[in-house]
C-alpha positions in Angstrom: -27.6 4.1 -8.8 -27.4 4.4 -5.4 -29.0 1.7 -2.3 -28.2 3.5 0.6 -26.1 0.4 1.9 -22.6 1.9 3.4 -20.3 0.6 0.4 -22.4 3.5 -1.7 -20.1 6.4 -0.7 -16.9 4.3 -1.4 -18.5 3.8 -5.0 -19.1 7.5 -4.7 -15.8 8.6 -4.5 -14.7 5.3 -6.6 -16.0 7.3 -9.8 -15.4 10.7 -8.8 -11.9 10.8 -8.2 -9.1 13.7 -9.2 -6.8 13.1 -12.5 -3.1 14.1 -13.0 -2.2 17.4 -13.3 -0.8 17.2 -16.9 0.4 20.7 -16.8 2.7 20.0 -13.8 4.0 17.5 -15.2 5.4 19.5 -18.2 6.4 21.8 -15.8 8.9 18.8 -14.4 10.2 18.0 -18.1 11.0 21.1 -19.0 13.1 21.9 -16.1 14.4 18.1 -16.5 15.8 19.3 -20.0 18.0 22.1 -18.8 19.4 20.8 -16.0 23.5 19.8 -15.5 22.8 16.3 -16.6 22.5 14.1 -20.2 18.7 13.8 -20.6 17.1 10.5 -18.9 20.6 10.4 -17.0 18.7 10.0 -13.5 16.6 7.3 -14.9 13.5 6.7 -12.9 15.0 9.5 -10.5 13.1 11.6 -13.3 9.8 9.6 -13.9 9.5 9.9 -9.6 9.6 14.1 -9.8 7.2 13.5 -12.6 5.1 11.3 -10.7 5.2 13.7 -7.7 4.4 16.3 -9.5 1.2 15.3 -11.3 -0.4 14.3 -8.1 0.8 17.1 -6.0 -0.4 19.3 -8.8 3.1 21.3 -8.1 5.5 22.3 -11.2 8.2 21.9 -8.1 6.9 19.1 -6.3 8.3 18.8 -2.7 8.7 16.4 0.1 8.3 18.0 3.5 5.7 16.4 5.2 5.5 12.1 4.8 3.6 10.1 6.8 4.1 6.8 7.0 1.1 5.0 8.0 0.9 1.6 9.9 -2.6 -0.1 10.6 -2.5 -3.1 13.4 -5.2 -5.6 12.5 -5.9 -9.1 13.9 -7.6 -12.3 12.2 -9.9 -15.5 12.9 -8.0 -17.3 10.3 -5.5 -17.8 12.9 -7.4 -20.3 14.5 -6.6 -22.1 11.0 -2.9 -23.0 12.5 -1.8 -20.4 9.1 0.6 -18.5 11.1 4.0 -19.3 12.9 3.4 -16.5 15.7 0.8 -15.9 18.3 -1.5 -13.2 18.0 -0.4 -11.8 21.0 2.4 -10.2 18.9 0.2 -7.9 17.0 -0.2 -5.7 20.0 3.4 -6.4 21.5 4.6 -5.0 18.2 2.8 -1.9 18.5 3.6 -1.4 21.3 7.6 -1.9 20.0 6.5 1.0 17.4 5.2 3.1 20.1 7.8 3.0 22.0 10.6 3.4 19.1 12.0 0.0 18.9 10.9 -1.8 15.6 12.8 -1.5 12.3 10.5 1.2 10.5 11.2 3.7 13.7 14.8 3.3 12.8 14.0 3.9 8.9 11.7 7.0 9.7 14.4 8.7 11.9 17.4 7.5 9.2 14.6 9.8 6.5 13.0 12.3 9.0 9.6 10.8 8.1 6.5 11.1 10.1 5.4 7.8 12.0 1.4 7.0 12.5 0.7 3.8 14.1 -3.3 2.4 13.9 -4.6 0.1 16.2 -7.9 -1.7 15.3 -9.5 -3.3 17.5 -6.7 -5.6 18.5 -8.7 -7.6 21.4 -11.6 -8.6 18.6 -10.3 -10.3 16.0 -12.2 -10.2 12.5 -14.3 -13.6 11.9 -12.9 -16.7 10.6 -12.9 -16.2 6.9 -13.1 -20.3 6.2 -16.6 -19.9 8.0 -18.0 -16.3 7.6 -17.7 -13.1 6.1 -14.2 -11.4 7.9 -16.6 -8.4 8.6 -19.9 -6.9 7.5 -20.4 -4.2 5.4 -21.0 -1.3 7.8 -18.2 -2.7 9.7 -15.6 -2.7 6.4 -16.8 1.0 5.1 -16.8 2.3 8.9 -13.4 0.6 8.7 -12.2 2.1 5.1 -13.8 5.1 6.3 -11.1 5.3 9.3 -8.2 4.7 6.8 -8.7 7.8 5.3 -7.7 9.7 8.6 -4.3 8.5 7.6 -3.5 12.3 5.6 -5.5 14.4 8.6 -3.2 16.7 9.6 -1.8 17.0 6.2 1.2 15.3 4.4 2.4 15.1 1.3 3.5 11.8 0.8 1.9 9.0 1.9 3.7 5.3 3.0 1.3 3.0 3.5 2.0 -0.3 5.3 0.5 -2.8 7.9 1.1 -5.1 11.2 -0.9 -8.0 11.9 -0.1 -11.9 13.1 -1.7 -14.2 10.0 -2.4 -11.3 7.7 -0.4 -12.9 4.3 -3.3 -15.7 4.3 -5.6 -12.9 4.4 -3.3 -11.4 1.5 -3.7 -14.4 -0.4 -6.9 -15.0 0.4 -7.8 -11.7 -1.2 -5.4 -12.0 -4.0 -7.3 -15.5 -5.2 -10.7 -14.0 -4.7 -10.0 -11.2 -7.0 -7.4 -13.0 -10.2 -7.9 -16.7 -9.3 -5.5 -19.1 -10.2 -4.7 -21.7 -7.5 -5.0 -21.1 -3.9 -0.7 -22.3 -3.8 -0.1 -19.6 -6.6 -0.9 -16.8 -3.3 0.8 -18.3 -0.3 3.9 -17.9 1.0 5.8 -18.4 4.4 5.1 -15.0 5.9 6.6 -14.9 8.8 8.4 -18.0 8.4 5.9 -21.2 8.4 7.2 -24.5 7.7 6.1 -26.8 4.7 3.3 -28.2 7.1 1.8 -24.4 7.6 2.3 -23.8 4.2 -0.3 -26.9 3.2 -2.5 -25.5 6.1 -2.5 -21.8 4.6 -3.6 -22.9 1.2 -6.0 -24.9 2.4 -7.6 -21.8 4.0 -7.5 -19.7 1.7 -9.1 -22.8 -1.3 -11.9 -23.0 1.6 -12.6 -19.7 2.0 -12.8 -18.3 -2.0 -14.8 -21.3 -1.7 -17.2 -20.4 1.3 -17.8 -16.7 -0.3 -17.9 -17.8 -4.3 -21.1 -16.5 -5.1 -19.6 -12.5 -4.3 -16.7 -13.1 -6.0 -17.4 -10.4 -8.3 -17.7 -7.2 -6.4 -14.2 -6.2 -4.5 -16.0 -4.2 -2.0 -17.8 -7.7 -1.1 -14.3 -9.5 -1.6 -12.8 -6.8 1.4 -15.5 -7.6 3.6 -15.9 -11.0 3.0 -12.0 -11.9 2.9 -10.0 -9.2 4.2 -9.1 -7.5 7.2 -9.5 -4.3 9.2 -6.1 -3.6 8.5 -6.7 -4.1 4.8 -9.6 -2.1 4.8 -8.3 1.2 6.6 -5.2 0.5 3.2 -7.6 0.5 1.0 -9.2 3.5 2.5 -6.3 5.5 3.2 -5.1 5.0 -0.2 -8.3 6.2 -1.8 -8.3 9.1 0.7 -5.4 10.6 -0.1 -6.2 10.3 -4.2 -8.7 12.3 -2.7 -6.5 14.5 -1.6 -4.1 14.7 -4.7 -1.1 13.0 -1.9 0.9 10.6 -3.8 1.2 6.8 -2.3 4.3 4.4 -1.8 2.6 1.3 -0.9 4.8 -1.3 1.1 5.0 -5.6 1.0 2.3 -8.1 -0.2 -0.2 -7.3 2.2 -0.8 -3.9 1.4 -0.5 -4.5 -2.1 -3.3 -6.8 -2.1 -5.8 -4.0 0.0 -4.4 -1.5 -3.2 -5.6 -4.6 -5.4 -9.2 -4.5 -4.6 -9.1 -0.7 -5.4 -7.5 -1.4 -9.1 -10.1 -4.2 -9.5 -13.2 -1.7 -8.8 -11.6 1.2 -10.9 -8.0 0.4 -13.0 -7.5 4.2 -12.3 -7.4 4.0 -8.7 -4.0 3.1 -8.2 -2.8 5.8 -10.4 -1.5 7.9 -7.8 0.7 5.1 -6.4 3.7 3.6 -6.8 5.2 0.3 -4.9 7.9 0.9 -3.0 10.0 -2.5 -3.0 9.1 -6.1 -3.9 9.1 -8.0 -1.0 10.7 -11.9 -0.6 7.0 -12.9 0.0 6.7 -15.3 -3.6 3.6 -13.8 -4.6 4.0 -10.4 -4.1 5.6 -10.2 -7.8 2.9 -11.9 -8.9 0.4 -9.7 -7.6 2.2 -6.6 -8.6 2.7 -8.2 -12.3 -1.8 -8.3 -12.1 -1.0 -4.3 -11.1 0.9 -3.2 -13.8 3.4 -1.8 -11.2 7.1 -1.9 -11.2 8.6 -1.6 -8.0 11.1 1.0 -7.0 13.0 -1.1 -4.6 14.1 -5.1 -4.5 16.0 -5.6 -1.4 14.4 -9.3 -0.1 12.6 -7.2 2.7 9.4 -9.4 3.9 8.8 -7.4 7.5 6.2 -5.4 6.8 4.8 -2.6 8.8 6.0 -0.3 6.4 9.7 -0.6 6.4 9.9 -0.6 2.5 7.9 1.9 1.7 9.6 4.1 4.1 13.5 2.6 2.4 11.8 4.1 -0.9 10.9 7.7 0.6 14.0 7.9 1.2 14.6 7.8 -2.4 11.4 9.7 -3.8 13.0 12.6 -1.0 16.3 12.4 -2.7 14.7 12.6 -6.6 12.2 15.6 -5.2 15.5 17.3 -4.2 17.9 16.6 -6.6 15.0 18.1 -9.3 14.4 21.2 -7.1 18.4 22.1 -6.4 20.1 21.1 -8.9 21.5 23.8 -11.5 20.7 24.4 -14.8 23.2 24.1 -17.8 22.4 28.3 -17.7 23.1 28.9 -14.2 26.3 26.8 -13.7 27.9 28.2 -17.1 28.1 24.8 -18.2 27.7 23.9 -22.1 24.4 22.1 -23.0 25.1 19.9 -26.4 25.3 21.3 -29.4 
């Protein structure tokens, strides 16, 4: 039953969206089985190519085209004292992606991967979200709705990831509105608060789930109300490319929780996704445990803006190729077991 309120085309696609390819899939074993190599040998190597491949819908799934995908968001929570930078740095830090000088630029040239940087509406942050709703809902589908322009162009692999001064209280701040628990269980020092802006970060988040307890229960409400632009275009970018049968690597704690509020309207809507790495952020295992997701990568990264999830393209790029160019027991002349 639709209300004509813009969160009904989210719903929309919400139930509507494309399933694995099953038959690519066996495709990918089969090949798996003859190739120079004791079976399971490559370990998740092999469950990647399989992944790949039911989403690409490809019996040789292939890497030629990732994006990775930053979106630049500022809060009101800032105001809160949650955050050990200004939010000036938002905007100087894209402008260090723009110009090739932040740590994912490095890791997209080290991988060949394709860089998109999104800037929203740096100069107006979102509203406090310990006194108001962090947006409204035309504002947060309009904002979703953007996301999704993350795959124009065309890619076939998605990294999603984020940039935004005070974002891991809106992190936790989402992450408590949608599994509870204690407002402490969510924070962590993000960009490096002390024990003092740790205190002040709980205590923001406990008064916001608070403020916005009565809408709790829908996560579309729980984006709007306690989110972020940032989070939003995630969220939407993630469910646009399901639309678009790309497969996801989604980066640190902050993108995880915009992934979150998908899985918590539909458990299936993280199924063409994997997490790239799991960050030093404290929570972000937590959160990922509520996921059912096992992350690919564990290298105490907590930077952000993508930089995991572009380290583990690197790897889904290897696993893609290793699958396609490898030899089989039959053309290498090698003997299979008996």
């Amino acid at each position: 039953m639709t209300t004509g309120l813009p969160f009904d085309d989210i719903r929309n696609l919400l139930s509507t969206m494309p399933q694995a390819d099953g038959s690519a899939v066996a495709a990918v074993r089969e090949r798996d089985g003859q190739l120079t190599k004791p079976p399971g040998a490559l370990g998740r190597l092999e469950e990647i190519v399989a992944w790949m491949a039911a989403w690409q819908g490809r019996d040789m799934p292939r890497v030629e085209r990732p994006v990775v995908a930053v979106f630049a968001g500022n809060h009101g929570v800032v105001a809160q004292g949650v955050a050990a930078y200004p939010q000036a740095v938002t905007a100087q830090m894209v402008a260090n992606f723009q110009n090739g000088g932040a740590a994912v630029n490095q890791i997209c040239k080290t991988f060949d991967l394709g860089l998109k940087v999104f800037e929203l509406a740096l100069e107006r942050p979102t509203r406090d979200i310990t006194q108001d709703a962090a947006m409204d809902e035309a504002e947060c589908a309009a904002t979703m709705a953007y996301g999704m322009e993350a795959t124009a162009g065309g890619c076939d692999l998605l990294c999603v990831g984020e940039m935004g001064i005070g974002n891991t209280t809106i992190a936790a701040a989402l992450s408590h509105g949608l599994f509870g628990g204690k407002a402490e269980d969510w924070v962590g020092p993000g960009t490096g608060v002390d024990s003092e802006g740790l205190k002040r970060k709980a205590d923001a988040v406990r008064r916001a789930t608070a403020l916005h307890k009565a809408h709790l229960d829908d996560p579309l409400e729980v984006l709007r109300r306690l989110g972020g632009r940032e989070l939003a275009a995630m969220a939407g970018a993630i469910l646009g490319a399901r639309m678009q049968r790309v497969p996801v690597l989604i980066d640190g704690y902050v993108a995880t929780a915009a992934a979150a509020v998908l899985f918590k309207a539909n458990p299936s809507a993280l199924d063409h996704c994997m997490a790239a790495h799991v960050s030093a952020e404290p929570a972000h295992k937590a959160l990922l445990a509520k996921l059912g997701m096992k992350p690919l990568l564990d290298l105490g990264m907590r930077l952000g803006e993508a930089s995991g999830a572009a380290m583990a393209a690197g790897v889904v790029k290897a696993a893609v190729n290793t699958h396609a160019n490898m030899a089989t027991f039959a053309s290498a002349g090698v003997s299979d077991k008996g």
